[in-house]
GUKE-242439 format. One record per residue (C-alpha): x, y, z. Coordinates in steps of 0.02 Angstrom, whole numbers, plus 50000, padded with zeros to 5 digits. Layout:
GUKE-242439
XYZ ...
end
This chain:
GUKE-242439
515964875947690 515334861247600 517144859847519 517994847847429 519794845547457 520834858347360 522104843847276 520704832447244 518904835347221 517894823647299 516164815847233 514734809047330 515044789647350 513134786447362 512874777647504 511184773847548 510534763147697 508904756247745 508424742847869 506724732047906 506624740948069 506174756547963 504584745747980 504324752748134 504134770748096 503774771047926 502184763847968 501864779248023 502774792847912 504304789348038 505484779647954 505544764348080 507004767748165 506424773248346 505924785748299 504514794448402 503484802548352 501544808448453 500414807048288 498374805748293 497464791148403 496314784048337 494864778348483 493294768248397 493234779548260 493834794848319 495364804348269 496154819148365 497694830148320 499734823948380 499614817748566 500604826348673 501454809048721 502784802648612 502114785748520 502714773648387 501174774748314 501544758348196 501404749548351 499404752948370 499904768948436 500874763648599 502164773348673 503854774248635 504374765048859 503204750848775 504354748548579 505544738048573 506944750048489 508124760248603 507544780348577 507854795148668 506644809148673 507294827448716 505884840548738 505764858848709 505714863848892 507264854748925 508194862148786 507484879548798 508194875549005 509874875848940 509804890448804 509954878148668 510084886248513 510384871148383 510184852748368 512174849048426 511464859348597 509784848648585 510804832148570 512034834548711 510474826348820 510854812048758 512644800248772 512474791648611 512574806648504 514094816648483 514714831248399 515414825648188 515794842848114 514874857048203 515484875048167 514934890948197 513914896648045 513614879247971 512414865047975 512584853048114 513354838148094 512734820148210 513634802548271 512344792648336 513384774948402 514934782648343 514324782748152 514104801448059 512214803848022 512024803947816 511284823747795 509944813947665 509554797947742 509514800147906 508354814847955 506404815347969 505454830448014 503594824348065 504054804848007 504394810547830 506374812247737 507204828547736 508734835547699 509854842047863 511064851747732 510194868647798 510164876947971 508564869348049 507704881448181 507074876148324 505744888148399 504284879448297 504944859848360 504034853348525 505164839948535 506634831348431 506874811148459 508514802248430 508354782748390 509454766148330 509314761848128 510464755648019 511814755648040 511874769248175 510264780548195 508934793948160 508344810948190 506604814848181 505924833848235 504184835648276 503324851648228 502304862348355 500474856748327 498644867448379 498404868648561 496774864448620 496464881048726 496944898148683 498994900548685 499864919048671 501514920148726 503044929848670 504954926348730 506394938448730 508154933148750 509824940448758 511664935548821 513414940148862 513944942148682 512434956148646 511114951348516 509204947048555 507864935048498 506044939448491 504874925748468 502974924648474 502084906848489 499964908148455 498864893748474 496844890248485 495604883648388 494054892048308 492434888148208 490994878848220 491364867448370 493254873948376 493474860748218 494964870348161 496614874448222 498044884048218 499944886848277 500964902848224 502774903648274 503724919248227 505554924048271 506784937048226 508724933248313 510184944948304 511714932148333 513144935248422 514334924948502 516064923548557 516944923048402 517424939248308 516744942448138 515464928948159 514004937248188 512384935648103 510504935048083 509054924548065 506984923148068 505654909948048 503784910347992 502894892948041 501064890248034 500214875448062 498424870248033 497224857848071 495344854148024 494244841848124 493204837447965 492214821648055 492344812848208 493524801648089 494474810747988 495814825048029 496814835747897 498474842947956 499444857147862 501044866147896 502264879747822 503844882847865 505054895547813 506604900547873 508334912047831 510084912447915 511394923347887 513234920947974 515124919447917 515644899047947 517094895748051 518104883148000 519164871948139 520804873048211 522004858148163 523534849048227 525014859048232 526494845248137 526284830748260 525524840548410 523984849448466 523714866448468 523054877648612 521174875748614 520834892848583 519074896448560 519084914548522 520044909648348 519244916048183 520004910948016 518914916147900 519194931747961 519944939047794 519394955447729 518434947947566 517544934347691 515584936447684 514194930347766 513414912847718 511634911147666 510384896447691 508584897447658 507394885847703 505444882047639 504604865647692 502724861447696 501634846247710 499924839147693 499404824347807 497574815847798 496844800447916 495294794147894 494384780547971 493854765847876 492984755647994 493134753748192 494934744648184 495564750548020 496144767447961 497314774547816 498264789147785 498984801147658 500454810947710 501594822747568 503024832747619 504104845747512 505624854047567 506814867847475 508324874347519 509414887347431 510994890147501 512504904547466 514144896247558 515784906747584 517124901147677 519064905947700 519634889647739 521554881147775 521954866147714 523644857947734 525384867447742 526864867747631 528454868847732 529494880647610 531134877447726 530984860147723 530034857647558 528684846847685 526804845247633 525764840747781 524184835947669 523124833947825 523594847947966 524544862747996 526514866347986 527194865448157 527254883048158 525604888348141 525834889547954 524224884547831 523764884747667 522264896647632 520864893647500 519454905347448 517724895147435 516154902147354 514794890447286 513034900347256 511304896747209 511574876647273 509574872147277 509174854247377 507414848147345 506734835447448 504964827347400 504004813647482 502504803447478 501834791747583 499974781847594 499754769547721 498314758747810 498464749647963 497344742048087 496804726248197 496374709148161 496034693048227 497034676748152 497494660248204 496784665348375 497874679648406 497844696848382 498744705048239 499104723448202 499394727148033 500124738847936 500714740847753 500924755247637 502054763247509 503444778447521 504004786747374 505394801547378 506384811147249 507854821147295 508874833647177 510494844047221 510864858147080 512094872147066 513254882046964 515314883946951 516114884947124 517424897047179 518554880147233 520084880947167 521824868947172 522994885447206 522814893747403 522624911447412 524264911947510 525034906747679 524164910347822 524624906748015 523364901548137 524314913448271 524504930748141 522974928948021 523654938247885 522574948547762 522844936447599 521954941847420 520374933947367 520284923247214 518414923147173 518594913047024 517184902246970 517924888046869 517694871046986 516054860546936 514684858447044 514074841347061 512074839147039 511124825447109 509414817247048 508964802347180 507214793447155 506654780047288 505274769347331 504954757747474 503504744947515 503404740347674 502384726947784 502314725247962 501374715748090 501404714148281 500754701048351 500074699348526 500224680148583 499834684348764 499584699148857 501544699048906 502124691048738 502144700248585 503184698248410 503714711548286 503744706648095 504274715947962 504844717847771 505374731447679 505604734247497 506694745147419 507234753747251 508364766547208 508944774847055 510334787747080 510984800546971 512484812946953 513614823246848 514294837446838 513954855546792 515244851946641 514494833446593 516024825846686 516054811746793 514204803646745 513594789746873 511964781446853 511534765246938 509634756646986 509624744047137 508314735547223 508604725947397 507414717247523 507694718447704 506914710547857 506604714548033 506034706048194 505704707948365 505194701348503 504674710348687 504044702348848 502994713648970 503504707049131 502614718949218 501524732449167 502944745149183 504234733049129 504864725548965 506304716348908 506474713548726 507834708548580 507594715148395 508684711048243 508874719548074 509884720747902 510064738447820 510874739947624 512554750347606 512714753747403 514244762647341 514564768347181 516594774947106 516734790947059 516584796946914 518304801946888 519564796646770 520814789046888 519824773946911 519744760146832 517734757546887 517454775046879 515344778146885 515144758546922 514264754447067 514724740947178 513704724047223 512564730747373 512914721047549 512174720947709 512334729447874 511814720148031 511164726648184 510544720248356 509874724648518 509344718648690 508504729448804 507404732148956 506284748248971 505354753349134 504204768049161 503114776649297 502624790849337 504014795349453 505334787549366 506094778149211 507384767449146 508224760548981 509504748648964 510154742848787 511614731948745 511684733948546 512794725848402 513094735048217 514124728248084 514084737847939 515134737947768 516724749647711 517324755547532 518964762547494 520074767847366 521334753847298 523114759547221 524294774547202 522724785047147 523904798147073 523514796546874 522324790846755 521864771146796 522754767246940 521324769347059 520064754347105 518544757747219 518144742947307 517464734247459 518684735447599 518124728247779 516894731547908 516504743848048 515974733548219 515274744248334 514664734948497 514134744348655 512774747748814 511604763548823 510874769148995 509364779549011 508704785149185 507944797549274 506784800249456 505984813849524 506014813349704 504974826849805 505694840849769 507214834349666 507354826049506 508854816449433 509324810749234 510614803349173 511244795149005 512894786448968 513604776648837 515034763748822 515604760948651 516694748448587 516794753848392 518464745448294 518824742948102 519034723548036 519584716147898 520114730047805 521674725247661 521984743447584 522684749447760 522814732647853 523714745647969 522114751448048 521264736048079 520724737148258 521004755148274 519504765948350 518764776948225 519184797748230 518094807648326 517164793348444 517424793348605 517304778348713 516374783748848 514974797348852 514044802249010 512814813249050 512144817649225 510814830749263 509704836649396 508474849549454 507834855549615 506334866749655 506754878549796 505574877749949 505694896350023 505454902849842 503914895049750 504114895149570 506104895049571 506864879349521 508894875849485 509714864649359 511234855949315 512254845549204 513854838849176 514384830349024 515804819149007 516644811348858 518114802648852 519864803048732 519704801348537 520674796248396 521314812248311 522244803048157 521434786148108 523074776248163 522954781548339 524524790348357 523774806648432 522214805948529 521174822048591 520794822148783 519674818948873 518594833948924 517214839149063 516024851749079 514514857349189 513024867949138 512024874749252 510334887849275 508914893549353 507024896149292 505874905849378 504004904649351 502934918349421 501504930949340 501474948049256 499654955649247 498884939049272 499784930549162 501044915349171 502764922149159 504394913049155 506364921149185 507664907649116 509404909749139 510634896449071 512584896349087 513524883648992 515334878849025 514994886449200 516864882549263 517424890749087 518584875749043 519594876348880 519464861748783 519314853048597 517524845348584 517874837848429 518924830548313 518064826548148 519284820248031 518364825347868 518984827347685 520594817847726 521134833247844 521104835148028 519934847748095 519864852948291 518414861048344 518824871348514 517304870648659 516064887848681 516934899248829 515754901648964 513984909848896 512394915648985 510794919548922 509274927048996 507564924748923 505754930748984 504324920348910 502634927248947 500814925848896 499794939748851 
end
């Protein structure tokens, strides 16, 4: 599904982004972008395996209510409340993410301020850089925190650690649509004064959903270790491995100028010859801290990730109007008509390598206090393949309505482009506490890149090395001891480089790198019984475009073209009240393109796919006459999009309300709990999306309404 378009094959433009306030993670294997992440505490000299707390451990290990970067942190017993399944379910917690190209059988695309996620820049699993181009399970994450960067924002999973007592549980879970998943979660330590550790996840899922001829299967193996080796110094090791099997299904689009029924039970790739796609998934790391003295400590953390994938995919793309002699390069005839392509692309291997020492600790200068930290990442990252099955001429006509059988063309003849990225960053950060209340974030990161790619054929070469320096400050004042208010500032790097194609005139060039700008102001508060977040941001961040006719050799120029602006307010609250708990999350966005001379046109327009206004509002209640029963809700809210970028059609607005019950009770003695979830309760029919994505409109209609039950008990 990871197609190019069928008229014009499309190559990476290598954007990469960074910002100082990767100072703020990074410092501790979480690339500084509010990220959370619970990681060991160090007392005098003692250090212990993750906290169960979420910290931004660069920040001497306080917690995230007490950073001043805007995060959200969604945790496995709300997700597993709702029957989440993958990280588009995780992420409808929170208002400031939104769906960018999620279908059935695929990886899951993320808009985080109304900017699409980079699948290689923007995802951390334990603080250190993966890849998202895979299908990333979920049974062996405890939680999953979303976070500002630059320009737009991070996702960092955190991986199921040892429990301190004995754990033994198993879940079972089924639906409307059939299928089951068995998992099995055991935990404990062992040995000479229980020094080491273990967690073992294991699941096996038979998928079904609503869709026909999109079913499928996957499992996951996780184990994670720890050894205690000293009072002050902890090793941490974990393996994961993972498989997925399931027929993509690719999106609706616009029917001529209007929108289509928002039919959810419509397959495409639905033709005879369509098969299954495959992604497979090892990752593993190594993580060391040892104490150097009482206020100083340094760590070694290395991370490895490979994924092969086999992708398949039936796909439309565009309609020729034979009656009119019409080409609608970016929808569907009005008809239903579309042109059908036959996509195969096997053996595509993503490795993802990383390395990262750091030491921080405490120190007294100036008469203040100072908490350092410095340190060093390196990563490597290499994409290789063989010949796709991607070819200019369709298959035939198909018709969104009819779904024709159409013959296959399984001819391998399209290059695959393969990737070879090296990076390293220095960083140095300090906080400095002025006052009790006071306190001042400084940071500088340094970065260099050298990027790679050609393809299978030797066509279309790029090579380019860039380094950049970017800063990052912050201040926060801690009015009370629940309460802060603080401002942070930061630059991120956008580089570009033309493609390697003959049609331009800079083809394999890379452009000057400039800056992306980002601010925030924000108050946190946090007790017990309730919290709040407040965050007004600003992000300015560079465009690129293509210059010309672009329709034969030379006459293409890729150049600098603009800016996105992307201003808005965040809201983060919650209370639990006796009995009754409340959460909420909303988001108003004000995102525009400026300054932009190859399609002055759209200047001012709001980008596809972002809606305006996001809102989330949730609550529980735990039922007197029954002890152990509780009941949950949520309704999510977001409001119209841009379907084509100049505005003409927009995609509704759309509501929806989720809504179950958990049960918590015991079977022989032990801790049992019955979960069942029900999304789109009302069973509304509705477009969630509307990524417009290889210069084609894709709709992507909302689930039908879906139950599952689950029993999770210990044994």
């Amino acid at each position: 599904m990871a197609h190019t378009t069928p008229h014009t094959s499309v190559q990476s433009h290598g954007r990469y982004t960074t910002t100082a306030s990767a100072l703020l993670a990074t410092l501790l294997g979480i690339s500084p972008w509010a990220q959370a992440q619970p990681e060991a505490t160090l007392g005098t000299v003692t250090i212990r395996p993750a906290a169960a707390e979420p910290s931004l451990a660069a920040l001497s290990d306080e917690p995230a209510d007490r950073t001043p970067v805007s995060t959200q942190v969604i945790t496995r017993q709300q997700w597993e409340a709702y029957g989440a399944r993958r990280l588009s379910d995780v992420l409808a917690f929170d208002a400031s993410a939104s769906d960018a190209y999620n279908a059935i059988g695929y990886w899951d695309y993320v808009t985080l301020r109304g900017f699409v996620l980079d699948q290689n820049q923007n995802f951390r699993r334990d603080g250190m850089p993966i890849s998202a181009e895979t299908s990333i399970a979920l049974d062996n994450k405890d939680h999953i925190q979303a976070g500002t960067s630059a320009p737009g924002g991070l996702i960092n999973f955190t991986v199921k650690r040892p429990t301190e007592t004995d754990l033994r549980t198993v879940r079972v879970e089924t639906g409307n649509h059939g299928g089951g998943l068995v998992h099995v979660d055991l935990g404990g330590r062992f040995g000479t004064d229980r020094a080491l550790g273990y967690r073992l996840n294991v699941a096996s899922e038979a998928i079904r959903n609503h869709i026909a001829s999109a079913d499928g299967q996957r499992s996951l193996f996780a184990l994670a270790l720890d050894w205690r080796i000293e009072p002050d110094s902890l090793l941490e090791v974990e393996l994961e491995h993972s498989i997925r099997r399931q027929p993509g299904v690719p999106g609706l689009s616009l029917l001529g100028e209007r929108l289509p029924e928002p039919n959810p039970y419509t397959n495409i790739n639905s033709q005879p010859w369509s098969k299954p796609g495959e992604m497979k998934g090892l990752t593993g790391s190594v993580r060391y801290e040892q104490a150097l003295a009482r206020d100083w400590r340094w760590s070694f953390h290395a991370s490895s990730q490979r994924l092969h994938t086999n992708d398949f995919l039936a796909y439309p793309y565009g309609c020729y109007e034979a009656a009119t002699g019409n080409y609608f390069a970016d929808r569907y005839c009005p008809n239903g008509d579309f042109d059908l392509y036959d996509f195969r692309s096997l053996n595509e291997v993503r490795r993802t390598q990383a390395l990262q020492i750091q030491a921080k600790g405490n120190a007294q200068w100036g008469g203040v206090s100072h908490h350092l930290t410095v340190g060093v990442l390196r990563q490597r990252q290499t994409d290789t393949g063989q010949e796709q099955a991607d070819n200019n001429a369709p298959v035939g006509t198909g018709n969104v309505n009819t779904r024709p059988p159409l013959p296959a063309d399984p001819t391998f003849a399209d290059p695959y482009t393969l990737r070879n990225d090296h990076s390293t960053e220095w960083f140095a950060y300090d906080r400095v506490q002025w006052t009790p209340a006071l306190s001042t974030w400084m940071g500088v990161r340094h970065s260099r890149l050298d990027r790679r790619s050609e393809r299978t054929d030797g066509s279309r070469g790029t090579s380019y090395r860039q380094h950049f320096t970017t800063p990052w400050l912050a201040a926060a004042w801690q009015a009370r001891p629940n309460t802060m208010v603080y401002a942070s500032t930061g630059q991120g790097v956008e580089s570009f480089v033309a493609p390697g194609r003959s049609r331009y005139t800079n083809a394999g060039q890379p452009l000057s790198p400039l800056k992306s700008h980002q601010w925030e102001l924000g108050l946190k508060q946090h007790t017990s019984a309730r919290h709040l977040g407040v965050a007004l941001f600003g992000i300015s961040r560079p465009r690129a475009g293509d210059a010309g006719s672009c329709d034969a050799v030379g006459t293409c120029t890729f150049r600098t073209d603009g800016e996105d602006v992307h201003r808005g307010i965040e809201l983060n609250a919650g209370q639990r009240m006796g009995r009754f708990a409340w959460e909420t999350s909303a988001t108003l966005l004000h995102a525009r393109r400026r300054n932009g001379t190859i399609q002055p046109a759209l200047n001012g327009q709001q980008p596809t796919n972002v809606p305006p206004l996001a809102v989330r509002v949730g609550g529980s209640y735990e039922v007197a006459g029954l002890p152990g029963l509780s009941v949950h809700a949520r309704v999510s809210h977001e409001g119209k999009r841009h379907v084509v970028p100049d505005g003409s059609i927009r995609l509704p607005s759309w509501t929806t309300v989720d809504a179950g019950l958990t049960y918590r009770t015991t079977i022989n003695k032990q801790v049992a709990t019955w979960r069942l979830g029900v999304s789109n309760l009302l069973n509304r029919r509705y477009f969630k999306e509307s990524p417009y994505q290889y210069s084609h409109v894709y709709l992507f209609p909302g689930a039908p309404r879906t139950w599952r039950l689950s029993l999770e008990a210990g044994f």
